[in-house]
DRENLUMSE-199209 format. One record per atom (N, C-alpha, C): residue number from 1; atom name; x, z, y; residue in three letters. Coordinates in steps of 0.2 Angstrom, whole numbers, plus 5000, padded with zeros to 4 digits. Example, Ala and Ser with C-alpha at 12.3 -4.5 7.8 and 13.67 -1.06 7.14 Angstrom:
[1,'N',[5066,5039,4972],'ALA']
[1,'CA',[5062,5039,4978],'ALA']
[1,'C',[5066,5039,4984],'ALA']
[2,'N',[5064,5035,4989],'SER']
[2,'CA',[5068,5036,4995],'SER']
[2,'C',[5064,5039,5000],'SER']
//
This chain:
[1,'N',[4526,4497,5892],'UNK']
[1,'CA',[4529,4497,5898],'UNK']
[1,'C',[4527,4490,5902],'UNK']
[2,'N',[4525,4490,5909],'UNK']
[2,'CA',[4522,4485,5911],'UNK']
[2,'C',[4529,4483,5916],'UNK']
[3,'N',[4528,4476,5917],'UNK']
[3,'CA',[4534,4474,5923],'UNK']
[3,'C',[4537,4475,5926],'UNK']
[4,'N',[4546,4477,5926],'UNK']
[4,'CA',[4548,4480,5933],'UNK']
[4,'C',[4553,4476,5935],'UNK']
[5,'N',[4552,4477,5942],'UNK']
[5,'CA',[4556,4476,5946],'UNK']
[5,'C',[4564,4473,5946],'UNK']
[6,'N',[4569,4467,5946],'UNK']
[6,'CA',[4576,4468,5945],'UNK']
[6,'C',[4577,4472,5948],'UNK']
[7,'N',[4575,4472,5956],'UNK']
[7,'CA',[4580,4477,5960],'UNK']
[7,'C',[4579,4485,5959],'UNK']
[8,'N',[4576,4486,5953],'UNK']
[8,'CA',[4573,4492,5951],'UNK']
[8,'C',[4580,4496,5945],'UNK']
[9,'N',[4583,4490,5945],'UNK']
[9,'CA',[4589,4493,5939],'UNK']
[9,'C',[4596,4495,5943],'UNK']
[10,'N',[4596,4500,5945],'UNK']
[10,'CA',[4602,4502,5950],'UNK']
[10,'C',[4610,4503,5944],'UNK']
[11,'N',[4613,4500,5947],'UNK']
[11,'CA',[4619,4503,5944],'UNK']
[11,'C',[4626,4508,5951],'UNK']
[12,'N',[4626,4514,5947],'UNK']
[12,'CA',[4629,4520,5953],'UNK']
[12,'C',[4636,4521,5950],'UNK']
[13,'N',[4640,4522,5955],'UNK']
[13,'CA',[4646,4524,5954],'UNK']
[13,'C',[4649,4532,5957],'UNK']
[14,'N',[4653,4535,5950],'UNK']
[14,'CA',[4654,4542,5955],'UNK']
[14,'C',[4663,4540,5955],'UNK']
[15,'N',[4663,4538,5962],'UNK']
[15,'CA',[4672,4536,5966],'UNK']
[15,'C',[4676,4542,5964],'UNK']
[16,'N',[4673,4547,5967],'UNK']
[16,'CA',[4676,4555,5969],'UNK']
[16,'C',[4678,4557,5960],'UNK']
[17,'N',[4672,4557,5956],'UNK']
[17,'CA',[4675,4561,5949],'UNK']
[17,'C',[4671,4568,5949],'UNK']
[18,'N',[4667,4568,5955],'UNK']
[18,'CA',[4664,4574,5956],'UNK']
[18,'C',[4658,4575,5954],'UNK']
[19,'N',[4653,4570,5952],'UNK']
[19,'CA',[4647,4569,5948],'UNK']
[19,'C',[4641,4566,5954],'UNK']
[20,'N',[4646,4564,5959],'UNK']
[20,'CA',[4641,4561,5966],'UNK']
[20,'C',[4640,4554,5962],'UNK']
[21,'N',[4635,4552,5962],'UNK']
[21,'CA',[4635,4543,5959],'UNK']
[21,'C',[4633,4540,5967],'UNK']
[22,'N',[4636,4534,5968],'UNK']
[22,'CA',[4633,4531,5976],'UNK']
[22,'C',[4632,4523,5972],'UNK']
[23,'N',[4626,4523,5973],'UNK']
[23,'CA',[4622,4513,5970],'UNK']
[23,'C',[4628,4508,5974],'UNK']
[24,'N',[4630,4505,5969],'UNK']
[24,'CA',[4635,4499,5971],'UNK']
[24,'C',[4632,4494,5974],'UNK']
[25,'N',[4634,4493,5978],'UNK']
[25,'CA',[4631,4490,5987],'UNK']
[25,'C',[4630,4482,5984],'UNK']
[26,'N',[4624,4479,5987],'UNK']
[26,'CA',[4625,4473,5984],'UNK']
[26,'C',[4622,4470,5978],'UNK']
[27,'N',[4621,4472,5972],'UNK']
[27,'CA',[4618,4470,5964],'UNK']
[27,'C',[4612,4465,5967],'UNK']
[28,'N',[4613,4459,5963],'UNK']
[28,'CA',[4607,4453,5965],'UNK']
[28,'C',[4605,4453,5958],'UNK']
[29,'N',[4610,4456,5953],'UNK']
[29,'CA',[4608,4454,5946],'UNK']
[29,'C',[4613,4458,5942],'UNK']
[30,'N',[4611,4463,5937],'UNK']
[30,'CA',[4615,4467,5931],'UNK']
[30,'C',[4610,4468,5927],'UNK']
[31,'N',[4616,4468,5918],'UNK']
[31,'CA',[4612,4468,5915],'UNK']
[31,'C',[4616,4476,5908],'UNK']
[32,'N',[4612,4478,5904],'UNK']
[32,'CA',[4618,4483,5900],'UNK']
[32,'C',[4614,4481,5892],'UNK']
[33,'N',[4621,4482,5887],'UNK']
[33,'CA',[4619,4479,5882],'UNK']
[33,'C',[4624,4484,5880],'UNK']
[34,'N',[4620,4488,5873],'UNK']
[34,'CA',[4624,4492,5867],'UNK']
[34,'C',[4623,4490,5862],'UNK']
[35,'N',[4631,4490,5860],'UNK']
[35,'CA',[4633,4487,5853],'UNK']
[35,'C',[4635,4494,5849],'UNK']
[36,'N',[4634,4492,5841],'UNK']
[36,'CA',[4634,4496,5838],'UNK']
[36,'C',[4638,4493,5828],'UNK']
[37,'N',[4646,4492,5827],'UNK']
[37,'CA',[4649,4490,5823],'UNK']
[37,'C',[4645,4493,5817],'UNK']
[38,'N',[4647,4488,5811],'UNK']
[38,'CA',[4643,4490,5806],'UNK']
[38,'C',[4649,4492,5801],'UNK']
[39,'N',[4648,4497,5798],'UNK']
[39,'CA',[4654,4498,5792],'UNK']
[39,'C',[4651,4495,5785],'UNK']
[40,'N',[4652,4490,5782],'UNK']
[40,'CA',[4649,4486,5777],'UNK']
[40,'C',[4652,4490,5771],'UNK']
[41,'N',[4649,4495,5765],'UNK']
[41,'CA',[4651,4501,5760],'UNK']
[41,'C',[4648,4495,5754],'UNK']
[42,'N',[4646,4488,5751],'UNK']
[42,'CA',[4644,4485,5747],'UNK']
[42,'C',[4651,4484,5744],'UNK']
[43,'N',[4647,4485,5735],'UNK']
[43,'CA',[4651,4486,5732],'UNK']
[43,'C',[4648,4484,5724],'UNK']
[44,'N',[4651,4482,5719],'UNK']
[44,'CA',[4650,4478,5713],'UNK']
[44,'C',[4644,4481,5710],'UNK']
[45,'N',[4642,4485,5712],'UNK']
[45,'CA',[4636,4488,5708],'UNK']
[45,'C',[4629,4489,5714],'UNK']
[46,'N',[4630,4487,5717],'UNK']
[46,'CA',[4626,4486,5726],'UNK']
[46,'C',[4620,4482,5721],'UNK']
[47,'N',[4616,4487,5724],'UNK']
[47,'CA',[4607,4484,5721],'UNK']
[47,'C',[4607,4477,5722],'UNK']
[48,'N',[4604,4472,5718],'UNK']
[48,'CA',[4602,4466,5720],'UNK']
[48,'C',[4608,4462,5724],'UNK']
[49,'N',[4613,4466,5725],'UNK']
[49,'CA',[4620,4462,5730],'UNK']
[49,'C',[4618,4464,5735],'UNK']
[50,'N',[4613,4467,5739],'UNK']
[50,'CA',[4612,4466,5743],'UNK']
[50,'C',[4616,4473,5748],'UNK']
[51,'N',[4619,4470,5755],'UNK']
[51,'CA',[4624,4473,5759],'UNK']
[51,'C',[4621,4480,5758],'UNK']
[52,'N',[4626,4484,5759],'UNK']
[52,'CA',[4626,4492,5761],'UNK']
[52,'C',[4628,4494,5768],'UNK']
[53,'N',[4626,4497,5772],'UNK']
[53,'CA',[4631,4500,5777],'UNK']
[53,'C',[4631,4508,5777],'UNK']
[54,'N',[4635,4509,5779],'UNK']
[54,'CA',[4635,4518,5780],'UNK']
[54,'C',[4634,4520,5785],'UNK']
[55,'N',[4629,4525,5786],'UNK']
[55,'CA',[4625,4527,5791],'UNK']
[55,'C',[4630,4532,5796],'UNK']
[56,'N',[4630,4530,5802],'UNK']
[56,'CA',[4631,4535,5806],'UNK']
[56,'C',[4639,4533,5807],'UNK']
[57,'N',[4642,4527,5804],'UNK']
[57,'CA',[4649,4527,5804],'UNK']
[57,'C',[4648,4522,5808],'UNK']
[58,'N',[4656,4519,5812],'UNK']
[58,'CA',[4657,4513,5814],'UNK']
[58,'C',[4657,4514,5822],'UNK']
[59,'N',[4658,4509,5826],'UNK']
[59,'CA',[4659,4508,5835],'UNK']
[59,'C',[4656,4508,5836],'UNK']
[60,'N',[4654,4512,5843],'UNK']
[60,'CA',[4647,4509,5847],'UNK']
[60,'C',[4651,4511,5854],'UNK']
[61,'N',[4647,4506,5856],'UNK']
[61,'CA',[4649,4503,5865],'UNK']
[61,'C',[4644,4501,5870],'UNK']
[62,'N',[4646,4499,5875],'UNK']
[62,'CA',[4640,4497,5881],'UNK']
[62,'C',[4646,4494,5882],'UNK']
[63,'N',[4642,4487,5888],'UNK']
[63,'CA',[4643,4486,5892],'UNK']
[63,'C',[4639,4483,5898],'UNK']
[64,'N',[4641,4481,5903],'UNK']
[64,'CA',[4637,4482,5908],'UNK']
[64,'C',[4641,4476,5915],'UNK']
[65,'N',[4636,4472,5915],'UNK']
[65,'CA',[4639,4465,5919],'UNK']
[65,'C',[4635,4466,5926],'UNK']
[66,'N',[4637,4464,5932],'UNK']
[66,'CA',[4632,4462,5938],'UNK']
[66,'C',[4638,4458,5941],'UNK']
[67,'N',[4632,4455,5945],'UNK']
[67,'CA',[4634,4449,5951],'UNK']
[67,'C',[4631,4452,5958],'UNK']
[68,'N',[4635,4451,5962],'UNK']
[68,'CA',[4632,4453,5972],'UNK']
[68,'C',[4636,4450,5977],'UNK']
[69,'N',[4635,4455,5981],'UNK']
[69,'CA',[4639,4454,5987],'UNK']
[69,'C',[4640,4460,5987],'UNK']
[70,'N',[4646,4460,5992],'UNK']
[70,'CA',[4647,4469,5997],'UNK']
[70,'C',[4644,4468,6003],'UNK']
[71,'N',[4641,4473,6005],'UNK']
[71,'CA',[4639,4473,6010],'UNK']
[71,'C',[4643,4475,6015],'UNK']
[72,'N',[4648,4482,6013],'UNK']
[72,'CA',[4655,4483,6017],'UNK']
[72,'C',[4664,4481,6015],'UNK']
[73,'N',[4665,4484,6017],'UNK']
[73,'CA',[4673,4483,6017],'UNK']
[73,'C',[4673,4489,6011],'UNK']
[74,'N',[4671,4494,6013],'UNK']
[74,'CA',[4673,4498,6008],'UNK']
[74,'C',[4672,4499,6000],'UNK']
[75,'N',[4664,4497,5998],'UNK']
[75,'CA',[4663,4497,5994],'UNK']
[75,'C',[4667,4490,5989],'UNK']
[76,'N',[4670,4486,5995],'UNK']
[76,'CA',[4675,4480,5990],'UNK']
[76,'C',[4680,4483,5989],'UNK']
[77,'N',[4683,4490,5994],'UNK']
[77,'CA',[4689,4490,5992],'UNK']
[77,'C',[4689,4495,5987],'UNK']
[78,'N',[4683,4499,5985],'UNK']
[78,'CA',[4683,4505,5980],'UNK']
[78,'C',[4685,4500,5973],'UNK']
[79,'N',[4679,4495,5972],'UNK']
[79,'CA',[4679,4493,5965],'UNK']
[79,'C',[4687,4490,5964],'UNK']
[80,'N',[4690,4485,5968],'UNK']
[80,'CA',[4696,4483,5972],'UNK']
[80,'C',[4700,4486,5967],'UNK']
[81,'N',[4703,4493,5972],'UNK']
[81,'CA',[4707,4498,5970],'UNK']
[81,'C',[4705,4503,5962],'UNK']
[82,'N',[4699,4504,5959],'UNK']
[82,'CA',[4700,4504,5952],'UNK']
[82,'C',[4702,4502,5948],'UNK']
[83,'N',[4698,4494,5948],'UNK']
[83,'CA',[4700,4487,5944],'UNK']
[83,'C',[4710,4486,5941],'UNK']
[84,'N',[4712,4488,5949],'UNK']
[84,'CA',[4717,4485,5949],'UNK']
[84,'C',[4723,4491,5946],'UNK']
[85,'N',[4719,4498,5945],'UNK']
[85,'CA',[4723,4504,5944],'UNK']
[85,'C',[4721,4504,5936],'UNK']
[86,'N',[4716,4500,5933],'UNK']
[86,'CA',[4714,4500,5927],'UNK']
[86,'C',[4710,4508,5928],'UNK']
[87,'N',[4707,4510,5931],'UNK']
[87,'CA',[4706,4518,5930],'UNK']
[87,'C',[4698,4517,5925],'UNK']
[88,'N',[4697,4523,5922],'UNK']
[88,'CA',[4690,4524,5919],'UNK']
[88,'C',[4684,4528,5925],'UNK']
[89,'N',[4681,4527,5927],'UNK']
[89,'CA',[4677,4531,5932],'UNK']
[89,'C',[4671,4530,5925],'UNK']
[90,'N',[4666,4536,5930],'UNK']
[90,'CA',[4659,4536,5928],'UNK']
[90,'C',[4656,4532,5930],'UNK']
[91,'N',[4650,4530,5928],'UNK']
[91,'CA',[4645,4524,5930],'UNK']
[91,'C',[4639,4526,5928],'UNK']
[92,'N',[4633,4526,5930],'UNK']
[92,'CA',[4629,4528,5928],'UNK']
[92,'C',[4623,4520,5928],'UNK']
[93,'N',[4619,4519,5924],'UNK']
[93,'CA',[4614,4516,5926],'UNK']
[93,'C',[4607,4518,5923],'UNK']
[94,'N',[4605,4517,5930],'UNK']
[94,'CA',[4596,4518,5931],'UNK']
[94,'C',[4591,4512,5927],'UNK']
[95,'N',[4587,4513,5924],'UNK']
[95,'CA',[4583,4509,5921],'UNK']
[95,'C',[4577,4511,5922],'UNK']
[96,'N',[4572,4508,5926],'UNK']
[96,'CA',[4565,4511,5928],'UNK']
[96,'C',[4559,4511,5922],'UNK']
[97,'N',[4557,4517,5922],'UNK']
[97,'CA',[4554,4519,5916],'UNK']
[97,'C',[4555,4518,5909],'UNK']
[98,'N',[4563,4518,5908],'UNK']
[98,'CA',[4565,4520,5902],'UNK']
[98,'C',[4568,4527,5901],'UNK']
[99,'N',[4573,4525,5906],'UNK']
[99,'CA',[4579,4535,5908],'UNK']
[99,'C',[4587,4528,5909],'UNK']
[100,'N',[4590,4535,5910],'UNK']
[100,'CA',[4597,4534,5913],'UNK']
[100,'C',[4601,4535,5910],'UNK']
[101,'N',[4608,4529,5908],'UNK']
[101,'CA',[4613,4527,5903],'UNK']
[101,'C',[4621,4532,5911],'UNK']
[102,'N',[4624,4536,5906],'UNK']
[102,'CA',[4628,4539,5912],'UNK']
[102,'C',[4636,4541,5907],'UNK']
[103,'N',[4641,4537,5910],'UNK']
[103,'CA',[4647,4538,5905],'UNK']
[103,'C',[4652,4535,5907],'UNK']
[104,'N',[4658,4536,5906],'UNK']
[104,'CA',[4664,4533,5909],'UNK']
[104,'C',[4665,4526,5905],'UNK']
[105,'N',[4666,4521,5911],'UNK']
[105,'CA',[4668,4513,5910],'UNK']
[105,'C',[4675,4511,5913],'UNK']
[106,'N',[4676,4505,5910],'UNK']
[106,'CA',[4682,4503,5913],'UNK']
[106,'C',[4680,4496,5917],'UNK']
[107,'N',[4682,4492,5924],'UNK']
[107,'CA',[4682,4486,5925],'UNK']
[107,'C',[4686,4482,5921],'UNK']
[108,'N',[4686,4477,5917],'UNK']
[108,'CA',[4685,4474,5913],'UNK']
[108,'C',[4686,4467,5916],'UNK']
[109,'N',[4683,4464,5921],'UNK']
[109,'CA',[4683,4458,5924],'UNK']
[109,'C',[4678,4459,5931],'UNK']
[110,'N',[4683,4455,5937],'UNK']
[110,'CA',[4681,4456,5944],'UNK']
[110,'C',[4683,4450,5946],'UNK']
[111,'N',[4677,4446,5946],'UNK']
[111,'CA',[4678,4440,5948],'UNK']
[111,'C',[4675,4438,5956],'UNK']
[112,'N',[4678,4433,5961],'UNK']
[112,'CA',[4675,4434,5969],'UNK']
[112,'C',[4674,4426,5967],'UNK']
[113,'N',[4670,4424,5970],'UNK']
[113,'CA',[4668,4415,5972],'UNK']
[113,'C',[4665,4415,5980],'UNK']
[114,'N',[4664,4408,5981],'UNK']
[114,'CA',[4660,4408,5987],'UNK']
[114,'C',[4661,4403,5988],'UNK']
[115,'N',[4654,4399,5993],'UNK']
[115,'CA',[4653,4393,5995],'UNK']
[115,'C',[4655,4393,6000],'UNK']
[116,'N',[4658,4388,6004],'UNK']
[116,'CA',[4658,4385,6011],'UNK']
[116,'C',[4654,4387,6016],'UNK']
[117,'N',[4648,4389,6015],'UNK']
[117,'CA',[4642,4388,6018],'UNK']
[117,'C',[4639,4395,6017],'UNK']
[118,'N',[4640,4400,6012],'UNK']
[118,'CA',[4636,4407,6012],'UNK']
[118,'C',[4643,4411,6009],'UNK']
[119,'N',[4639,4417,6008],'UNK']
[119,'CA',[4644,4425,6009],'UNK']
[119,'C',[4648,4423,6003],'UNK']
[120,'N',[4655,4427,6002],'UNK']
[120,'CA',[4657,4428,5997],'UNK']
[120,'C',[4653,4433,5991],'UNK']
[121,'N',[4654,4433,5984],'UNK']
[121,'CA',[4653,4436,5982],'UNK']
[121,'C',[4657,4439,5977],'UNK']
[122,'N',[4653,4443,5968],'UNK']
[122,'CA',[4657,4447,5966],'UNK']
[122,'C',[4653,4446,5960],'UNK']
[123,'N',[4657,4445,5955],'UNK']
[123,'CA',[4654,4447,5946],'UNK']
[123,'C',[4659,4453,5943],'UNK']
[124,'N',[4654,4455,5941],'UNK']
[124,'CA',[4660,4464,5938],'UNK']
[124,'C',[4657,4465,5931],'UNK']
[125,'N',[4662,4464,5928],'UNK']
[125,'CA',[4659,4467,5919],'UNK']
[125,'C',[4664,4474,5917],'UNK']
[126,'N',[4661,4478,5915],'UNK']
[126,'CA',[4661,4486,5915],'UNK']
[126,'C',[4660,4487,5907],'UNK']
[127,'N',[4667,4491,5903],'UNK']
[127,'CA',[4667,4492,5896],'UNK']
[127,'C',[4667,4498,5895],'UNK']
[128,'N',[4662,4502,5892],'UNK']
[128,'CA',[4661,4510,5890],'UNK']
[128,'C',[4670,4513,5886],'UNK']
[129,'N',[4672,4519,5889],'UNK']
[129,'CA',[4678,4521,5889],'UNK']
[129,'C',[4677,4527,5887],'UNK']
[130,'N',[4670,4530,5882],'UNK']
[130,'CA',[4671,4537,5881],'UNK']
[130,'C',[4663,4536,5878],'UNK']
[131,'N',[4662,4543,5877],'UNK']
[131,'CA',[4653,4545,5875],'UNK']
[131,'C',[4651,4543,5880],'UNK']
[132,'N',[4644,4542,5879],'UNK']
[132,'CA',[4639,4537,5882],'UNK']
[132,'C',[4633,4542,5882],'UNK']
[133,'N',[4629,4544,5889],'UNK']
[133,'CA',[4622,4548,5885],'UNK']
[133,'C',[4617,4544,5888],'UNK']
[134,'N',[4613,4548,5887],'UNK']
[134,'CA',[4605,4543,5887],'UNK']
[134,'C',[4602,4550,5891],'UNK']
[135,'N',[4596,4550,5896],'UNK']
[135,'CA',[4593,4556,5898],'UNK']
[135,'C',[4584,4549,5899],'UNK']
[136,'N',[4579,4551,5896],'UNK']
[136,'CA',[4576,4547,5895],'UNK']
[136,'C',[4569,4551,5902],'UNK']
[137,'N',[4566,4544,5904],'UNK']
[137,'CA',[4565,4545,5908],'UNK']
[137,'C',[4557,4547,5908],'UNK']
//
């Protein structure tokens, strides 16, 4: 895979629940990391000591952090009113020529800043709330 683009990693939200994704207005920078708990089955008789783990068991999770701006009012007040209803919406995110991560999250943290001198802005960290799938691109 040869170099791509940041603004090439879209991350979309479906508001409605209806399978519409709309690209959250704004992303200067997101990044998505899966985690996968380990169930450690080591036990006195464990070859050499050496750890066990059990295949196929344990947690697995994504998350998914970015920083922007809004470009309107509305898209501040969708993420706004989620965050604040604790609700799980779907998320999908675009990875250019990998494929597409698409599954319900939760906002997690939604932080605003801003300088005296330029826009406000927005950091949002998003924690997987159910199955998770992968459609490969």
């Amino acid at each position: 895979m040869t170099a791509q683009k940041g603004k090439d990693l879209l991350l979309k939200l479906d508001s409605t629940g209806e399978g519409s994704f709309i690209t959250v207005a704004g992303l200067r920078s997101r990044a998505i990391a899966f985690n996968a708990r380990a169930v450690d089955v080591t036990h006195a008789e464990s070859a050499g000591r050496w750890r066990e783990l059990l295949e196929g068991a344990g947690v697995r999770s994504a998350g998914i952090t970015g920083r922007g701006i809004f470009k309107d009012a509305a898209s501040d007040a969708s993420l706004r009113e989620i965050f604040f209803a604790g609700a799980v919406r779907n998320w999908q995110v675009v990875i250019p020529d990998f494929g597409t991560v698409t599954g319900p999250f939760q906002i997690t943290a939604l932080e605003f800043s801003g300088d005296h001198d330029g826009e406000v802005g927005f950091d949002l960290a998003l924690e997987s709330a159910g199955e998770i799938s992968f459609v490969a691109m």
